[in-house]
C-alpha positions in Angstrom: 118.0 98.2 0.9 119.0 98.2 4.5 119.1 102.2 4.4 115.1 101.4 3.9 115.0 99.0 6.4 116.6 101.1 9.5 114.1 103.7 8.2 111.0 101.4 8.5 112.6 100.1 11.5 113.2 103.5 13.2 109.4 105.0 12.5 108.1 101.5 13.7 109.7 101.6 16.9 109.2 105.0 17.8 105.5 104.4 16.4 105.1 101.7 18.8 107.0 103.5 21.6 104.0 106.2 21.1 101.7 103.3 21.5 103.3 102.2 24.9 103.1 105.9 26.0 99.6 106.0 25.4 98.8 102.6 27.0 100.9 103.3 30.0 98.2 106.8 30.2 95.3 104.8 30.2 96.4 103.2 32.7 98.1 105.8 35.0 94.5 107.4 34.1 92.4 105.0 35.3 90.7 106.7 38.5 90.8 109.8 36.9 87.6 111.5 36.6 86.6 112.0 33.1 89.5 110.5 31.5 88.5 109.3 28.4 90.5 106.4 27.0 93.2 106.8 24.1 94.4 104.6 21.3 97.0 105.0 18.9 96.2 105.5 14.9 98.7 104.3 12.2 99.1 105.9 8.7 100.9 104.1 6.3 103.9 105.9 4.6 102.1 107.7 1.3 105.8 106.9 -0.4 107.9 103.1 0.2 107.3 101.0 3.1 106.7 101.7 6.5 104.6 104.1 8.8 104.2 107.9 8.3 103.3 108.5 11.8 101.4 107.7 14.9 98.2 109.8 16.2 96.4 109.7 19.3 92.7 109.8 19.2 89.7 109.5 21.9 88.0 107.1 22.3 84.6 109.0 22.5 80.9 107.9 21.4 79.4 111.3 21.5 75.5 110.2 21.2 76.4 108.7 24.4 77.9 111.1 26.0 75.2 113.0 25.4 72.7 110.3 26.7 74.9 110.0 30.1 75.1 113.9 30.4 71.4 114.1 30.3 70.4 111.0 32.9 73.5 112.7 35.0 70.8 115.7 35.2 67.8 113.5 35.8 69.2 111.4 38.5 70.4 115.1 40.1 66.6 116.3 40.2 65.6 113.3 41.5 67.8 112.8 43.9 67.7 116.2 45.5 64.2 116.6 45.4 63.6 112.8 47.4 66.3 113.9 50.1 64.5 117.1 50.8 60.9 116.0 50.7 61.9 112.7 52.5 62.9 115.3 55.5 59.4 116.3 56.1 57.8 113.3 55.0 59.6 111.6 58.4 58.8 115.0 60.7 54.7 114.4 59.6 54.7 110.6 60.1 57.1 110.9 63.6 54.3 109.4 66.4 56.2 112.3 68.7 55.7 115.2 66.5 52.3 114.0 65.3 49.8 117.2 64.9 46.2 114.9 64.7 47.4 113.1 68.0 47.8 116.3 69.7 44.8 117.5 68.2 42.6 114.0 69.0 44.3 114.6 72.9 42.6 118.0 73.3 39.0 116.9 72.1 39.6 114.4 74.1 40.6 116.0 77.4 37.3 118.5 76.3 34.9 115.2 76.3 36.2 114.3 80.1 35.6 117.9 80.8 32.1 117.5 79.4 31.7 114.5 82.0 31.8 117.1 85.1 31.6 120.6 83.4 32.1 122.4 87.3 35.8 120.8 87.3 37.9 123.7 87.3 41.1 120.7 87.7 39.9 119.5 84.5 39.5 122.9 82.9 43.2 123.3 83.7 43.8 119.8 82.1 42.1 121.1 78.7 43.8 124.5 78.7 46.9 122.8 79.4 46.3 120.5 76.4 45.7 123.3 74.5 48.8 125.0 74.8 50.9 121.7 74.3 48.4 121.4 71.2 49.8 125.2 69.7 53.2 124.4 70.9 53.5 121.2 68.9 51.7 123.0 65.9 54.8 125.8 66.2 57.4 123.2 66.5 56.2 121.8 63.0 55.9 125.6 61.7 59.5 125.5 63.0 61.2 122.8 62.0 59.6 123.8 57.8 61.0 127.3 58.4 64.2 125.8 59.6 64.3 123.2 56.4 63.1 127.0 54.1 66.3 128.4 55.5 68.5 125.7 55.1 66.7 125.2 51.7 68.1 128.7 50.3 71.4 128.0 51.7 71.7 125.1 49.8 70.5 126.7 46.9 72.5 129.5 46.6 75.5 127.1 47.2 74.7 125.2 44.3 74.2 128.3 41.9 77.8 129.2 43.2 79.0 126.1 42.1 77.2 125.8 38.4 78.3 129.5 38.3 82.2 128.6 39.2 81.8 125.2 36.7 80.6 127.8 33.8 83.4 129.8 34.0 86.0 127.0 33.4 84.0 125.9 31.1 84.7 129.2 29.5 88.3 129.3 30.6 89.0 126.2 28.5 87.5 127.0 25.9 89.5 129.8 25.6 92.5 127.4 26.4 91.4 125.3 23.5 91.3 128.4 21.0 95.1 128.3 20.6 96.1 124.6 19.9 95.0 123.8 16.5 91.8 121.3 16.3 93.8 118.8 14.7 96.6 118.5 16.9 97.3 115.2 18.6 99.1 117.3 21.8 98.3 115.6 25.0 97.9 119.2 26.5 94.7 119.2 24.3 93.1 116.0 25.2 93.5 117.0 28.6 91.9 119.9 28.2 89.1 118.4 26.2 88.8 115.5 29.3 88.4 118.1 32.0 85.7 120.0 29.4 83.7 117.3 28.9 84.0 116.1 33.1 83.0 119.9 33.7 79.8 119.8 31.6 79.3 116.1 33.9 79.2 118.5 36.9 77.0 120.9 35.5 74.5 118.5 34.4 74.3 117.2 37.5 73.3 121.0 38.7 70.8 121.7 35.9 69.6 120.2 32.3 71.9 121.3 29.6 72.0 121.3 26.1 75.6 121.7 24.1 76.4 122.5 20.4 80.0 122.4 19.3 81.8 124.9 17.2 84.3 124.0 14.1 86.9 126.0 16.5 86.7 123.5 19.1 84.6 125.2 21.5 81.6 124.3 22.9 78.5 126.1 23.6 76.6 125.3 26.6 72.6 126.4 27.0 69.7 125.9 29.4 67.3 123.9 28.2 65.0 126.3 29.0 67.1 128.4 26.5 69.2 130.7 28.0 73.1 130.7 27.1 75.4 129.8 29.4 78.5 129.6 27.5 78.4 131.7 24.2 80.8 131.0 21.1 82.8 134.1 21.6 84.3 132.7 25.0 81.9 135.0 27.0 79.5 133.5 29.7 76.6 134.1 31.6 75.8 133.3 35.1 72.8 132.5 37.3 71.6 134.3 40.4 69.3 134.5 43.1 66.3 137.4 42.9 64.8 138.0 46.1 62.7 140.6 45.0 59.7 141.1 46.5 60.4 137.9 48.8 63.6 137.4 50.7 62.7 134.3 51.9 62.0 133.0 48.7 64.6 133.7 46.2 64.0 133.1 42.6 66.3 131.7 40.3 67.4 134.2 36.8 70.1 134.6 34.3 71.8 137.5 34.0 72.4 137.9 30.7 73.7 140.4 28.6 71.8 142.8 26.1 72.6 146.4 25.4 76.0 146.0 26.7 73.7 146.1 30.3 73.7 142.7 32.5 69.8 142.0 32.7 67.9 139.3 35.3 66.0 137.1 32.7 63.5 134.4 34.6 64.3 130.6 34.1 61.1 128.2 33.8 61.7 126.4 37.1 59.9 123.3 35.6 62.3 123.0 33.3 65.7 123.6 34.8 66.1 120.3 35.6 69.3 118.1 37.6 69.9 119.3 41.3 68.6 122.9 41.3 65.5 121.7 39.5 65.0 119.2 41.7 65.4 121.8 44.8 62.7 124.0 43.1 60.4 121.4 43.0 61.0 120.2 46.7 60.3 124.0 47.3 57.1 124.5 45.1 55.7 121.2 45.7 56.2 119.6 49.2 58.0 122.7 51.7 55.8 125.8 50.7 52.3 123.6 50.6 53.1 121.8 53.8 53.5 125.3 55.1 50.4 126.6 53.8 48.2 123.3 55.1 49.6 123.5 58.4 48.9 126.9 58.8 45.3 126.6 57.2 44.7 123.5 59.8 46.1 125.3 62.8 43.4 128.8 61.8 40.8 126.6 61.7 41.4 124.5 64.6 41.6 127.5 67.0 39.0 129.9 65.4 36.6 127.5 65.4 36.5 126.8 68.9 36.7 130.7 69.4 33.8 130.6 67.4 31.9 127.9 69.6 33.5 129.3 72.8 32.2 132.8 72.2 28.6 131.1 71.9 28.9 129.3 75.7 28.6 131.1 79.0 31.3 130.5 81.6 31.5 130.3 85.1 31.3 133.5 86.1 28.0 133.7 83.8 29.9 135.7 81.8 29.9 135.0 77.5 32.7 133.3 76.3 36.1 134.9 76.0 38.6 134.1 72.8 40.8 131.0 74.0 43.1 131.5 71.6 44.2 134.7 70.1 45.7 135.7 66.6 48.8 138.2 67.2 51.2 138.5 64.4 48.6 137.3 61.7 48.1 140.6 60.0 50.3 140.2 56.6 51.0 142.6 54.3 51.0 142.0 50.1 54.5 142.1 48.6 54.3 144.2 45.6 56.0 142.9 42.3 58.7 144.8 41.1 57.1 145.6 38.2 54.8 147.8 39.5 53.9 151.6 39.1 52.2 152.6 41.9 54.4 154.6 44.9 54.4 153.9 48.7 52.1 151.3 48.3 50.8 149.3 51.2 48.1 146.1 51.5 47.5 144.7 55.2 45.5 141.2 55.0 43.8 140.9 58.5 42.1 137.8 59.8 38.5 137.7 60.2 37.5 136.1 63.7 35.0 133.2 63.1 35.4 132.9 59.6 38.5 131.1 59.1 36.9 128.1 58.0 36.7 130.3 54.3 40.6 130.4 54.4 41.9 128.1 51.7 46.1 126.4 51.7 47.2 129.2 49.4 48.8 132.3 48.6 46.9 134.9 46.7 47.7 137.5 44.0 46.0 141.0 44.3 45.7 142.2 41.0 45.1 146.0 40.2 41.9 146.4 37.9 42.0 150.2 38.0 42.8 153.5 40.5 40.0 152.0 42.5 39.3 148.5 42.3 41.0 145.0 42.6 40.6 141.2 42.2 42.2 138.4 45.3 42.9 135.6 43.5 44.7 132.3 45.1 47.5 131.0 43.4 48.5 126.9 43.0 51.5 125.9 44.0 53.6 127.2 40.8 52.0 130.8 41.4 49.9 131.1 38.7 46.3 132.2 39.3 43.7 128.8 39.4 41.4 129.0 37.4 40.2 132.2 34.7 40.9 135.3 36.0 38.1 137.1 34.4 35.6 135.0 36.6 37.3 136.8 40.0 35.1 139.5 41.4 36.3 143.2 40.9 35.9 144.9 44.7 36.4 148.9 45.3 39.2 149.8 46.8 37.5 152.7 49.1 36.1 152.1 51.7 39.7 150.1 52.8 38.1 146.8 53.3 36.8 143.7 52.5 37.2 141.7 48.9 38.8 139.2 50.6 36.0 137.8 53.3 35.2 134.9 50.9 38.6 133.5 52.2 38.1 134.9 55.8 40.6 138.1 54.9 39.9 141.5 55.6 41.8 143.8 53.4 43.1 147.4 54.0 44.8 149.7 51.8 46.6 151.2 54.0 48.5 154.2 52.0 49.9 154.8 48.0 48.6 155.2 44.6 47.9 152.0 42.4 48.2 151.2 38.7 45.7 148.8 37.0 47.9 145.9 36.6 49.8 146.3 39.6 50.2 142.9 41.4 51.1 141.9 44.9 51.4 138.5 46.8 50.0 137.3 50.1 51.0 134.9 52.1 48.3 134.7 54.8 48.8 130.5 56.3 52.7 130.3 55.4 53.6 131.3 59.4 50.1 131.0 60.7 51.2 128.4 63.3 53.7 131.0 64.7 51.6 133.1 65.7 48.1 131.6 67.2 48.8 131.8 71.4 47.0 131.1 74.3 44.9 133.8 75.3 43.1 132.4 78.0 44.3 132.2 81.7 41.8 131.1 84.2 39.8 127.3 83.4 37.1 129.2 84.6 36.7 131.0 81.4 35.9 128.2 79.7 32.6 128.7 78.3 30.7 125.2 78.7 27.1 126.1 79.3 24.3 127.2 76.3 23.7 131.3 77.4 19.9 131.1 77.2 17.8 127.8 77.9 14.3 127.2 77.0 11.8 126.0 79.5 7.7 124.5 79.3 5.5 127.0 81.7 4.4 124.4 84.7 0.8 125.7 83.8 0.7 124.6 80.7 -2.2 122.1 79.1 -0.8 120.5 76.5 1.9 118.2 75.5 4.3 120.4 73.9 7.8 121.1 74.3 9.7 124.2 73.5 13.4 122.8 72.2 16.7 125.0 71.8 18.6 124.1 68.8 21.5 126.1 69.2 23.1 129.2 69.6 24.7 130.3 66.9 26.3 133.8 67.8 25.8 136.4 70.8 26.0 140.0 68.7 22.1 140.8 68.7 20.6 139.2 71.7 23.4 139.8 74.8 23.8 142.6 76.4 26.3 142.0 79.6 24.6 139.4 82.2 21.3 139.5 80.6 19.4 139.5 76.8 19.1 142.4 75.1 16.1 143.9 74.4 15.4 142.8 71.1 15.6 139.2 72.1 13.1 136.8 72.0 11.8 135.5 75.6 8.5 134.1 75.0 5.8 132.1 72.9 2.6 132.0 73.5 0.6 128.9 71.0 -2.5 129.9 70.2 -4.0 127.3 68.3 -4.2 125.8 64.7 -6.2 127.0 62.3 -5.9 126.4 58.5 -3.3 124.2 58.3 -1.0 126.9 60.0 -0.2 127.0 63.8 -0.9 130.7 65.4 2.2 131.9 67.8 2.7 135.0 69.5 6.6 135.4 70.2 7.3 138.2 73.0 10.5 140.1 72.7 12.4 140.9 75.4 11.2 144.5 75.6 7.1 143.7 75.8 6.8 143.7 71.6 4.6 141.0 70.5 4.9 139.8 66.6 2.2 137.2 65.8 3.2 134.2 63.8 1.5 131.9 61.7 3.1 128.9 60.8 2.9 125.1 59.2 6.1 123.9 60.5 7.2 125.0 64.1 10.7 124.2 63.8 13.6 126.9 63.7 10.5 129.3 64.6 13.2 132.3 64.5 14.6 132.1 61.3 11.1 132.4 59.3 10.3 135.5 61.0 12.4 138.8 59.1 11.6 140.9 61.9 13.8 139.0 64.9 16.7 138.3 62.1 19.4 137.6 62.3 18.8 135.2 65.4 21.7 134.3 68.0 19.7 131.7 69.0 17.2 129.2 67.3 14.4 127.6 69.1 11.9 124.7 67.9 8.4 123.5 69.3 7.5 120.2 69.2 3.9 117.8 70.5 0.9 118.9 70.9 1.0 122.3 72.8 -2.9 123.8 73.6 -4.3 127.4 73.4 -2.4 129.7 75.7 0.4 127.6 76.4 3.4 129.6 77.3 7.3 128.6 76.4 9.6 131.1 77.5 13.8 131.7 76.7 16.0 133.0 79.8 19.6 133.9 79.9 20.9 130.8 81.5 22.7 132.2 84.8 24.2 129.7 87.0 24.1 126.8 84.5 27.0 125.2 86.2 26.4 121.6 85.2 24.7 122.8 81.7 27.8 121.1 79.1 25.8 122.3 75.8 27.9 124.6 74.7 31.0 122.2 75.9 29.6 119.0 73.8 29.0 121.3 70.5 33.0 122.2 71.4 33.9 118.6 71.8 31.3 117.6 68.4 33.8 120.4 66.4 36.6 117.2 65.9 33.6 115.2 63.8 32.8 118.4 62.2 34.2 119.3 58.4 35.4 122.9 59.5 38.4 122.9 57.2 38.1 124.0 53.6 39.4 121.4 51.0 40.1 124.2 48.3 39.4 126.9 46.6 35.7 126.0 45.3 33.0 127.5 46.4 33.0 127.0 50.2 30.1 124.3 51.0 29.5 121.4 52.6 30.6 119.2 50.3 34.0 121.1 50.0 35.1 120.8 53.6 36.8 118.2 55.8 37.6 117.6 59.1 40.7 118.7 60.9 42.0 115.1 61.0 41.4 114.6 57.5 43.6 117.8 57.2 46.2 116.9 58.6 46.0 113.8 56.9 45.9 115.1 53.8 49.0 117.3 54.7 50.5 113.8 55.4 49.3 111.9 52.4 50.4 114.3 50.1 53.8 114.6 51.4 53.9 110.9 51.5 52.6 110.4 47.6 55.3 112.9 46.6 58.2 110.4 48.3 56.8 107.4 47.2 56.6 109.1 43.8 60.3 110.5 44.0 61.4 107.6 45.8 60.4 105.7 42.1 61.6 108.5 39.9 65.1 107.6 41.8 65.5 104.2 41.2 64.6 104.7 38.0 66.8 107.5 37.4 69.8 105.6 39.2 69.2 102.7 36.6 69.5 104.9 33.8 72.3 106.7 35.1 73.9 103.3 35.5 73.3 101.6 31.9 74.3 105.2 30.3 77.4 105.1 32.5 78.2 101.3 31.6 77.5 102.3 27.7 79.9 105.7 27.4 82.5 103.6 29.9 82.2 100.7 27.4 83.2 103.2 24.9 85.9 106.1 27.0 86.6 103.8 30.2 89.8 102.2 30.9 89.8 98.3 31.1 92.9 97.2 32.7 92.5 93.7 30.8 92.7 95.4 27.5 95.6 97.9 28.2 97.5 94.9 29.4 96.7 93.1 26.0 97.9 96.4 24.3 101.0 96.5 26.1 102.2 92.9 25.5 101.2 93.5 21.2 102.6 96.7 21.4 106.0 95.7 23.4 105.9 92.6 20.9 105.8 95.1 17.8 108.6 97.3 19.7 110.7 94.6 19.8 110.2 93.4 16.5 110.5 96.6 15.1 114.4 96.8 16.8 114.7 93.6 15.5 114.5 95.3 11.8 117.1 98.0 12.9 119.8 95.2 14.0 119.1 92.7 11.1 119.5 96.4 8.5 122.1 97.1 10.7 123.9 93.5 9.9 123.7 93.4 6.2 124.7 97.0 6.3 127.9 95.8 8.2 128.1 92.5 5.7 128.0 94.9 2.7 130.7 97.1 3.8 133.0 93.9 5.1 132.3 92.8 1.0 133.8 96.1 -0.5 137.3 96.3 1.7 
């Protein structure tokens, strides 16, 4: 009998000895990351009384493991893509760096100009806003191509990391291959703890899914679907393509097939955690921001090229650019995929038509030998809308197919391949490159070029109106108007409900006229369009009145030209997207730039949400799994006064077995 009782005795005190150890490692373990609690498990002897032996086990709940590894990644996306878009979302609504107050500052400074058009101090106060106006448009430009580089350094940084977490992931897996699933070795729980805290990290970086082998390995995928960590302990890796782009690297996995390491594309919607959330801040707030500034900054300084050109200076000369476009020309990255050789696409602005250019990129897509389709992309790089409603355009002659966006197209040199693609990226750096290219205030072109004046001899009461000039290409010629221009109208009287003109060209032609509505007189008449100038009579001229049109020379306090300049900031000269250009899809440029603002601003306040949300999900996940695998220093200290109890009790046994043994021995002597 007390052979039986220092034997229950002895397991139950090195049982409960194991117990001690294993509460004394919770609580060593207690700031450890990933640590997941331990408890000991009796077994009762199968044969006589006692215990058979003592295992360790983890406490794990793996549903919620699961749960916290999967709001780990969506608190990473969300957190990453609200610190990067809250970056420009502070540059955009910073009072210093504001584009629209620049902008409202120039009109401005062009309305006081208006006020004493002969002011040359006052030209040199609106040139001088002008160039501050660029330079603060550059600065933005800047600072987003600063925030694209830092963007990619960050990104690749984080693909280094997920790839470096993969292959421990691998590495202890390998680790885990040769200690049997069923041992109770600390070596192995450890192992298993710095697994499982791993995979944590990697969630964090990117949406994962795991599946778990009988071996003890686990498998870790993508949950876009591509393996990261296969069963057979071998692994593959992310990287950065930046093929055709550079500056815009896209994220693959290089996976194996064929014994060959092959880039495979990842759906950057669905990546998810940190990286994901960096795609999106890339795709949704950096590369559009880009795009609307440099949309807003085109059509800010074309269209007062445009307006300028129509003006006459002081030196009665037309109007010179005041802006010019250096650097603009682009050329189309081809995709990698294609078969054509030496192939090169220039994109060239198109001066006064850059109120056609849209915020996008654009795909050029192939058709055949011969032709091609331009096609803007939305902000993932898919084509909007059907691509079989695009036009198809000829490739010879080398231009054109793109003016519906204010493009001109050349194709330069190379063969192409129907389905050959390439990518253009016309607004992305606009900004940069838009400079000052007038010098003297005198240049400003504030005056109308022609005016239109009543002959002093004339009888009746009408009045020969100019409704605006609206180019200079047909009519000009140097100092004067050309001779195909239209100088004079002669009325000569009503007769069946249609007024009878003469209209003398410049050159002594005479083209008669009959009429019912006398306004816009130019633009009915096919054989004097197209018309730089338009021209309206109003009243009640008599027979033989005479209205004549003169190049305006020495107009110095004429401001026509300057308060159709000034009337461009009320005007909707910016194209809201890629519809059909008309009137009812264009906005002004301070509705531009707010827009650009807005946007970014929905996008925080959206992300800003997705956060909290995300952070309280992170935080009830984390409270459930720690409910389950954390240490609470309340209950180890519990454990360690039952379990020192139980130790003590169980020496107890060994010294009372111990005694009788003694007694019975004392008894036989």
């Amino acid at each position: 009998m007390s052979f039986d009782l220092i034997r229950v005795g002895s397991q139950a005190a090195q049982g409960h000895q194991r117990s001690l150890q294993v509460t004394g490692n919770n609580i060593g373990n207690i700031n450890t990351p990933g640590y997941v609690r331990e408890r000991p498990v009796y077994s009762e002897a199968p044969y006589g009384p006692g215990i058979s032996r003592v295992e360790v086990e983890r406490m794990l709940d793996k549903f919620t493991q699961r749960q916290f590894w999967t709001d780990t990644s969506r608190h990473g996306y969300a957190n990453a893509f609200l610190t990067e878009a809250a970056k420009i979302d502070t540059m955009l609504g910073n009072s210093d760096t504001n584009i629209n107050s620049a902008i409202s500052k120039f009109f401005n400074s062009l309305q006081d100009l208006n006020d004493d058009p002969a002011s040359v101090t006052q030209r040199e106060l609106v040139l001088g806003q002008a160039g501050s106006t660029l330079a603060q448009m550059r600065d933005m430009n800047s600072f987003m191509n600063n925030q694209g580089r830092m963007f990619n350094e960050q990104l690749e940084l984080t693909v280094d990391s997920s790839n470096s977490i993969i292959r421990s992931i691998s590495d202890i897996n390998a680790q885990l291959s040769f200690i049997p699933a069923n041992a109770t070795s600390g070596e192995r729980h450890t192992l298993l703890n710095e697994r499982d805290e791993k995979i944590r990290e990697l969630a964090q970086l990117v949406d994962i899914s795991t599946i778990e082998d009988p071996n003890g390995r686990l498998r870790v995928n993508l949950s876009s679907g591509q393996a990261l960590v296969l069963e057979d302990g071998s692994y593959n890796l992310m990287a950065l393509k930046g093929n055709p782009d550079p500056d815009r690297p896209e994220l693959v996995a290089m996976v194996e097939s064929g014994g060959k390491k092959i880039s495979q594309g990842i759906d950057e919607h669905t990546i998810g955690g940190r990286i994901g959330g960096l795609l999106a801040y890339r795709a949704e707030v950096l590369e559009p921001s880009q795009m609307k500034l440099g949309q807003l900054a085109l059509t800010f300084a074309d269209s007062l090229n445009k307006q300028q050109a129509q003006g006459l200076d002081l030196d009665n000369e037309l109007g010179q650019p005041i802006f010019t476009f250096n650097g603009s020309m682009v050329t189309g990255q081809p995709a990698v995929t294609n078969q054509g050789s030496n192939q090169r696409i220039e994109a060239n602005l198109m001066p006064g038509e850059l109120s056609r250019m849209v915020a996008n990129n654009f795909e050029i897509e192939i058709v055949s030998a011969n032709s091609y389709k331009i096609m803007p992309l939305d902000s993932g790089g898919n084509v909007i809308g059907d691509v079989n409603s695009y036009p198809v355009y000829d490739i010879t002659p080398p231009n054109g197919g793109g003016e519906e966006y204010g493009l001109q197209l050349d194709f330069v040199g190379g063969t192409y391949v129907a389905g050959d693609r390439f990518t253009l990226k016309p607004t992305k750096n606009a900004a940069d490159n838009i400079q000052l290219a007038m010098k003297r205030p005198e240049d400003l072109a504030l005056a109308s070029p022609v005016r239109a004046s009543d002959n002093g001899n004339n009888q009746g009461q009408g009045t020969l109106s100019l409704e605006g000039v609206s180019g200079t290409g047909n009519y000009f010629t140097g100092h004067a108007l050309s001779a195909s221009a239209p100088v004079q109208i002669t009325y000569q009287g009503f007769t069946g409900g249609q007024h009878n003109l003469e209209i003398t060209l410049n050159d002594g032609t005479v083209i008669a006229h009959n009429t019912a509505d006398m306004k816009n007189i130019f633009s009915q008449v096919p054989a004097i369009s197209p018309n730089d100038y338009e021209v309206s009579l109003s009243g009640r001229p008599a027979v033989g009145d005479v209205f004549t049109i003169g190049f305006n020379s020495g107009a110095i306090n004429d401001n026509s030209n300057g308060l159709a300049m000034a009337e461009l900031q009320r005007q909707q000269v910016l194209r809201r997207n890629t519809e059909v250009a008309s009137e009812a899809n264009t906005m002004t440029l301070s509705e531009g730039y707010g827009r650009l603002s807005s946007d970014v601003g929905n996008k925080v306040s959206q992300a800003r949400t997705a956060d909290k949300v995300a952070d309280a999900m992170l935080k009830q996940s984390k409270q459930f799994f720690d409910s389950v695998s954390g240490v609470s220093l309340d209950e180890e200290a519990a454990n360690l006064i039952q379990y020192e109890q139980a130790y003590n009790a169980a020496a107890r046994i060994i010294s009372v077995a111990q005694q009788i043994f003694d007694t019975l021995l004392n008894a036989t002597r």
